[in-house]
TIRO-269300 format. One record per residue (C-alpha): residue in three letters; x negated, y, z. Coordinates in steps of 0.05 Angstrom, whole numbers, padded with zeros to 5 digits, always signed. Example, Ala and Ser with C-alpha at 12.3 -4.5 7.8 and 13.67 -1.06 7.14 Angstrom:
residues 2
ALA-00246-00090+00156
SER-00273-00021+00143
***
This chain:
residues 370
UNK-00719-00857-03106
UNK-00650-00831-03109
UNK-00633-00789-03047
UNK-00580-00820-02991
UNK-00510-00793-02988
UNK-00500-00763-02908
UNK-00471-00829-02866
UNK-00408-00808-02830
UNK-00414-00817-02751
UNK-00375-00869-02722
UNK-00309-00853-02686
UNK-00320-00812-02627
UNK-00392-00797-02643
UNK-00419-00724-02631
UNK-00423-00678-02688
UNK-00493-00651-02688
UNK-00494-00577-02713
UNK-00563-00586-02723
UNK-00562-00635-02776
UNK-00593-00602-02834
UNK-00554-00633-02892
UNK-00496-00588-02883
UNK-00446-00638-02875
UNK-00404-00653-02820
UNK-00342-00713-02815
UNK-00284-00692-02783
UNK-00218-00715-02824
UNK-00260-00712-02893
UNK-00331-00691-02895
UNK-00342-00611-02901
UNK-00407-00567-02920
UNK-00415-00508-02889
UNK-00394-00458-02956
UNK-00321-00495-02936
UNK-00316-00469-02869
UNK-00364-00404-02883
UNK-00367-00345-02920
UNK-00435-00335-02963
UNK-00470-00296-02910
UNK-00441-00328-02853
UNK-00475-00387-02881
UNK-00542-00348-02881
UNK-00526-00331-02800
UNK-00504-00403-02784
UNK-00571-00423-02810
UNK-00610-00373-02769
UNK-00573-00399-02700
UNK-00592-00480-02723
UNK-00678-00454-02733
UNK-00665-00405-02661
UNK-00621-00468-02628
UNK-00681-00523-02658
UNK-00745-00473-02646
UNK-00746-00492-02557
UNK-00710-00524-02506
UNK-00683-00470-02457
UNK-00623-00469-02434
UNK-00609-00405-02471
UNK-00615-00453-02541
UNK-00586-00508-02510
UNK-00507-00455-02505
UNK-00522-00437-02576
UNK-00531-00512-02598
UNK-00461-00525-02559
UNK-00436-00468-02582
UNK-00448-00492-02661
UNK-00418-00559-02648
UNK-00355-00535-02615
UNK-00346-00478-02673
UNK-00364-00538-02726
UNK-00313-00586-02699
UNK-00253-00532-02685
UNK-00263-00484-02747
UNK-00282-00561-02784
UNK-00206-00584-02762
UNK-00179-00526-02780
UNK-00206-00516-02845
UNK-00188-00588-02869
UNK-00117-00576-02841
UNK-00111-00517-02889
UNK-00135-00559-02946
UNK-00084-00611-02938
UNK-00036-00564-02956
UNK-00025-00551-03034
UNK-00038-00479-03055
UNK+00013-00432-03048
UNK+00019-00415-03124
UNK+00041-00484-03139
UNK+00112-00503-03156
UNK+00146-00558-03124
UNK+00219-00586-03110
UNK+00236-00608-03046
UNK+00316-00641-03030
UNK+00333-00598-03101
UNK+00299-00532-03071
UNK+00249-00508-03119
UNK+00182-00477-03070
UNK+00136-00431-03118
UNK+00090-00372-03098
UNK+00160-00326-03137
UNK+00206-00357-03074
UNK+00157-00350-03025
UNK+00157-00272-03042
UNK+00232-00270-03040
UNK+00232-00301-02965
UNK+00179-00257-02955
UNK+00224-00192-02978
UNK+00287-00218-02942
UNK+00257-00233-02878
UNK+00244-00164-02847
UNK+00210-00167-02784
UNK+00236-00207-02736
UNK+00248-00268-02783
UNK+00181-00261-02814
UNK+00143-00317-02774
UNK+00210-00368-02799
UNK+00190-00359-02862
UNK+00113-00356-02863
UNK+00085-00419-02903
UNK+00045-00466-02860
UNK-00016-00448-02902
UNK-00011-00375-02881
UNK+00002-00399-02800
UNK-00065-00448-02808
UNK-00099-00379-02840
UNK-00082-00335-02781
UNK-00105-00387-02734
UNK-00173-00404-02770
UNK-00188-00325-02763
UNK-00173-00324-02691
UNK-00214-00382-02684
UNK-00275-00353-02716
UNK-00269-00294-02677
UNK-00271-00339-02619
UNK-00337-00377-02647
UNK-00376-00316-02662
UNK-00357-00291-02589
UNK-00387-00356-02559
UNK-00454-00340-02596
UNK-00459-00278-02573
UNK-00444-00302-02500
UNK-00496-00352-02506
UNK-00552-00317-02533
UNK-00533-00247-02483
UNK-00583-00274-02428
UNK-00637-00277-02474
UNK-00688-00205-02490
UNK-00726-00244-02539
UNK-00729-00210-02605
UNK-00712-00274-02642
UNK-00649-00272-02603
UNK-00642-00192-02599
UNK-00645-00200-02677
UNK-00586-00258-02676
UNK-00545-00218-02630
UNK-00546-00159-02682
UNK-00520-00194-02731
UNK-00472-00243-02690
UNK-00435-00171-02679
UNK-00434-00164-02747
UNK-00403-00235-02756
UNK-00352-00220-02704
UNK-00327-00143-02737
UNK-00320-00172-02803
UNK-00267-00235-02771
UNK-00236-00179-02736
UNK-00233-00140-02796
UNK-00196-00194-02843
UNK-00151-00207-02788
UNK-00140-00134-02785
UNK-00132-00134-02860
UNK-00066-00190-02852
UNK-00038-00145-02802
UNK-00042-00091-02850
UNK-00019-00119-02903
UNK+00044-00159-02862
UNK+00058-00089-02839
UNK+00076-00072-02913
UNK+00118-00137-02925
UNK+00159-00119-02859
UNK+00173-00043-02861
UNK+00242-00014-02878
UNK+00213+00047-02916
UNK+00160+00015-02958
UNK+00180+00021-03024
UNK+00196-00050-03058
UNK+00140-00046-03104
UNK+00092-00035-03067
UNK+00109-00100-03014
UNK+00104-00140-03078
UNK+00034-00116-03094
UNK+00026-00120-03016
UNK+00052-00191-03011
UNK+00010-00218-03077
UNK-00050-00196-03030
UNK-00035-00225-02969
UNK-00026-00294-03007
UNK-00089-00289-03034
UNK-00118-00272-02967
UNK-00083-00334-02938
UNK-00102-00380-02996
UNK-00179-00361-02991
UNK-00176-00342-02919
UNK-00253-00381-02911
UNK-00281-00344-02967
UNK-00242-00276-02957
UNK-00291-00213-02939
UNK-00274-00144-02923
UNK-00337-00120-02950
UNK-00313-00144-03014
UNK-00239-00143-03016
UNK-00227-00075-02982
UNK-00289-00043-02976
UNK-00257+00031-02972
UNK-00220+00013-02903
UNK-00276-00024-02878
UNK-00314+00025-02875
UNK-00270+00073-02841
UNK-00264+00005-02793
UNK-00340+00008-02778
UNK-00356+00079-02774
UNK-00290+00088-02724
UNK-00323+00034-02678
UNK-00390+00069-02683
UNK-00374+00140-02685
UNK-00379+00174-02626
UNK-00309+00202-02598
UNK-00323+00274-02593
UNK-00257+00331-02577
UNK-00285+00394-02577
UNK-00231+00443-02607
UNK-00186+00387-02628
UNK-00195+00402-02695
UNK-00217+00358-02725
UNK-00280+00385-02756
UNK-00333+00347-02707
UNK-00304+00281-02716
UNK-00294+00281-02790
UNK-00369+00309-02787
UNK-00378+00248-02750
UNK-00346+00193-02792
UNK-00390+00211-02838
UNK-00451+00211-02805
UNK-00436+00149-02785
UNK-00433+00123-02864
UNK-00353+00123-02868
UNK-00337+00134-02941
UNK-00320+00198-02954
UNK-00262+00177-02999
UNK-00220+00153-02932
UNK-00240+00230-02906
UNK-00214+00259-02967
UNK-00157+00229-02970
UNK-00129+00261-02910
UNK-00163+00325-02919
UNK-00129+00347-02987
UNK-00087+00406-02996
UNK-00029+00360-03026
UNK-00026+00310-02968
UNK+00042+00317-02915
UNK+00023+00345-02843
UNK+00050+00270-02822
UNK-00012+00233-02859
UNK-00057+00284-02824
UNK-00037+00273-02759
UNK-00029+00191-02770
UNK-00110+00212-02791
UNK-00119+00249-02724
UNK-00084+00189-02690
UNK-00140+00144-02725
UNK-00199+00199-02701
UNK-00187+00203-02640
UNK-00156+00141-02616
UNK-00092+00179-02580
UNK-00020+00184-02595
UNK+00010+00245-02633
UNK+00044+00261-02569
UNK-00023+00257-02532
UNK-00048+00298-02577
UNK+00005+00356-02581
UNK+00004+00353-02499
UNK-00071+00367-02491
UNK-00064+00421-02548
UNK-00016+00455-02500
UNK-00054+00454-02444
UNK-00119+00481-02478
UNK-00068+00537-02493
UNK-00041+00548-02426
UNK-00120+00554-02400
UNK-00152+00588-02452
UNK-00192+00533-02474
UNK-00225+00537-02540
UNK-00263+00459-02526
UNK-00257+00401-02480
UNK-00292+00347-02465
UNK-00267+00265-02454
UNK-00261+00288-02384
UNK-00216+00348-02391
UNK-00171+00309-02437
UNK-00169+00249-02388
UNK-00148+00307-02325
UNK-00097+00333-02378
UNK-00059+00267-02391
UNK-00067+00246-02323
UNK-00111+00189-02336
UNK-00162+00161-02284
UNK-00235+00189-02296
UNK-00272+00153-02356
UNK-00225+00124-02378
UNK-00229+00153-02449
UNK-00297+00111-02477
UNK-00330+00154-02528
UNK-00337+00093-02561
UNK-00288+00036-02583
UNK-00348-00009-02587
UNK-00311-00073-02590
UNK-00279-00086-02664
UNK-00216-00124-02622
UNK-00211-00048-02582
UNK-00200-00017-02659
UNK-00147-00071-02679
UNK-00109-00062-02610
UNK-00115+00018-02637
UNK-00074-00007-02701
UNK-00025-00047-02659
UNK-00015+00016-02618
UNK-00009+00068-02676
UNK+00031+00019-02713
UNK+00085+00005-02663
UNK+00082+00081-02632
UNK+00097+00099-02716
UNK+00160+00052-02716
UNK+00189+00081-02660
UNK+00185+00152-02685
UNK+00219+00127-02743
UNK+00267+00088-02707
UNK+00296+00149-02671
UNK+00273+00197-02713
UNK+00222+00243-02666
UNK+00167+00282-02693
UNK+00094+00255-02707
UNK+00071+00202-02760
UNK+00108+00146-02781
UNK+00055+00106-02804
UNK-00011+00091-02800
UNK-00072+00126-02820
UNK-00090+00061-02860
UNK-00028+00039-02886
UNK-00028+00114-02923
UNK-00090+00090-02957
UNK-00067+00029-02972
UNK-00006+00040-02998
UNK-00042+00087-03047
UNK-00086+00046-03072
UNK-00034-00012-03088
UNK+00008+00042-03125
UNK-00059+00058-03162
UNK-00067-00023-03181
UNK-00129-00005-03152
UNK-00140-00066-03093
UNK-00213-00068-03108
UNK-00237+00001-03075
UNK-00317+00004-03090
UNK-00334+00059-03129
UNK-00335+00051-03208
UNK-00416+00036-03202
UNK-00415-00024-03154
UNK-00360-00057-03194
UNK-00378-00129-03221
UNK-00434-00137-03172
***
């Protein structure tokens, strides 16, 4: 007997996230693998068995939690599908649109024009990785209350969920940093620009793990690293990094013998989460009293910050892209008025030499092709 094709609801019917067919009607009927990466599809399926396995009112959030994230990532996703790819070529009132003019508004825009000029595809992308951020956060909300290890385990890896949308949004900003900067050279935004298309063209399937795997991992060991001064050296919290599983390529890359003192310090900006005029200031002090180490404390007394206020850890993946924003706008205004200290970013150093390499897909030589 052949199988039934899934009935769409009736206007104004409730989705049900818990409908195990995989398809849900919004504007057009979606699957999960359209809205989800691979292994978010593998979590999602996890939360329907927890959110199906009792009736508490723990299971209850994460079944409303699944059928708001269905129906607003759902929208979303079918918005971005109604608009054609941006590597086709159209004309438009005798304008010719093609993925070659898109890069030229792109170039031109600088800046503060840059939003004008973003394609609707690439607005609807930004939006749909917000939004998932936003989902993943109402999971782990819901299933906080809960001590259960079923829901102990989900939690894990709802945090997981959550740094890798942080991550690819992360990733844009990173790359739009390129596309926008007056000292980049033109090359390099191309190569920067091809990416960020891509990134906005696949934005459901698009994974850090897979598309920059050498940042990302300098991403999750700086969340999970413990923030450690000491001498201000440096030594500890590259010791650190690596403990924490950070691949030593990122490491290496500052700690080369050919590398400018500006990438080093834009690496010191990245370690320990402070400015490059933070830094210098507390130096000075720990000169002034003899110091040879400090602790969080100290440094906090130093800059005349409250107590505590320096976390050892970052934690929260949104704490490590407000870091960026930070290091990124503190590096433009160096350069605006030309003061001492690093004009970019640890990670746009990175990246900018592994698009001058070609080189976009970072994994070692061995787990190539996987």
């Amino acid at each position: 007997m052949a199988s039934q094709e899934p009935q769409s609801p009736p206007p104004g019917s409730p989705i049900d996230p818990l409908d195990e067919s995989g398809c849900y009607t919004l504007h057009n009927e979606l699957s999960l693998k359209q809205v989800f990466t691979n292994r978010e599809v593998d979590l999602i399926e996890r939360l329907q068995a927890f959110a199906r396995s009792d009736n508490t009112a723990i299971t209850r959030d994460v079944f409303n939690a699944l059928a708001q994230g269905f129906r607003g990532l759902g929208s979303i996703a079918t918005a971005l599908e109604a608009y054609p790819s941006l590597h086709d070529r159209a004309r438009l009132g005798g304008i010719v649109r093609s993925a070659e003019t898109l890069m030229r508004n792109l170039l031109q825009a600088g800046e503060h024009g840059l939003e004008w000029v973003l394609p609707t595809k690439g607005l609807l992308s930004r939006t749909f990785g917000i939004a998932k951020v936003n989902f993943w956060t109402s999971l782990r909300y819901a299933l906080k209350p809960s001590e259960e290890p079923a829901a102990l385990e989900l939690r894990a890896a709802v945090r997981e969920a959550i740094e890798e949308a942080v991550y690819t949004r992360l990733a844009e900003e990173l790359y739009a940093s390129f596309v926008t900067s007056s000292v980049m050279d033109i090359e390099v935004k191309r190569r920067a620009i091809v990416q960020i298309m891509e990134l906005w063209e696949g934005r459901v399937g698009f994974a850090t793990y897979r598309f920059c795997p050498l940042l990302r991992s300098a991403w999750v060991a700086r969340c999970r690293a413990p923030r450690v001064f000491g001498t201000m050296m440096g030594a500890s919290e590259i010791a650190s990094l690596l403990f924490q599983d950070c691949d030593a390529r990122f490491v290496e890359w500052f700690t080369g013998v050919d590398h400018e003192s500006s990438q080093v310090q834009a690496f010191e900006e990245f370690v320990f989460d402070l400015a490059f005029e933070d830094l210098e200031s507390v130096r000075q002090r720990m000169a002034e009293y003899g110091r040879d180490a400090v602790g969080p404390d100290e440094v906090a007394r130093f800059l005349g910050f409250p107590k505590g206020t320096l976390r050892p850890l970052l934690e929260d993946p949104k704490a490590l892209y407000s870091s960026f924003r930070r290091r990124r706008v503190k590096a433009q205004y160096r350069t605006s008025l030309r003061m001492p200290g690093p004009k970019r970013t640890a990670e746009s150093y990175v990246l900018e030499g592994l698009l001058i390499s070609g080189d976009e897909d970072d994994r070692p030589p061995e787990e190539r092709g996987r």
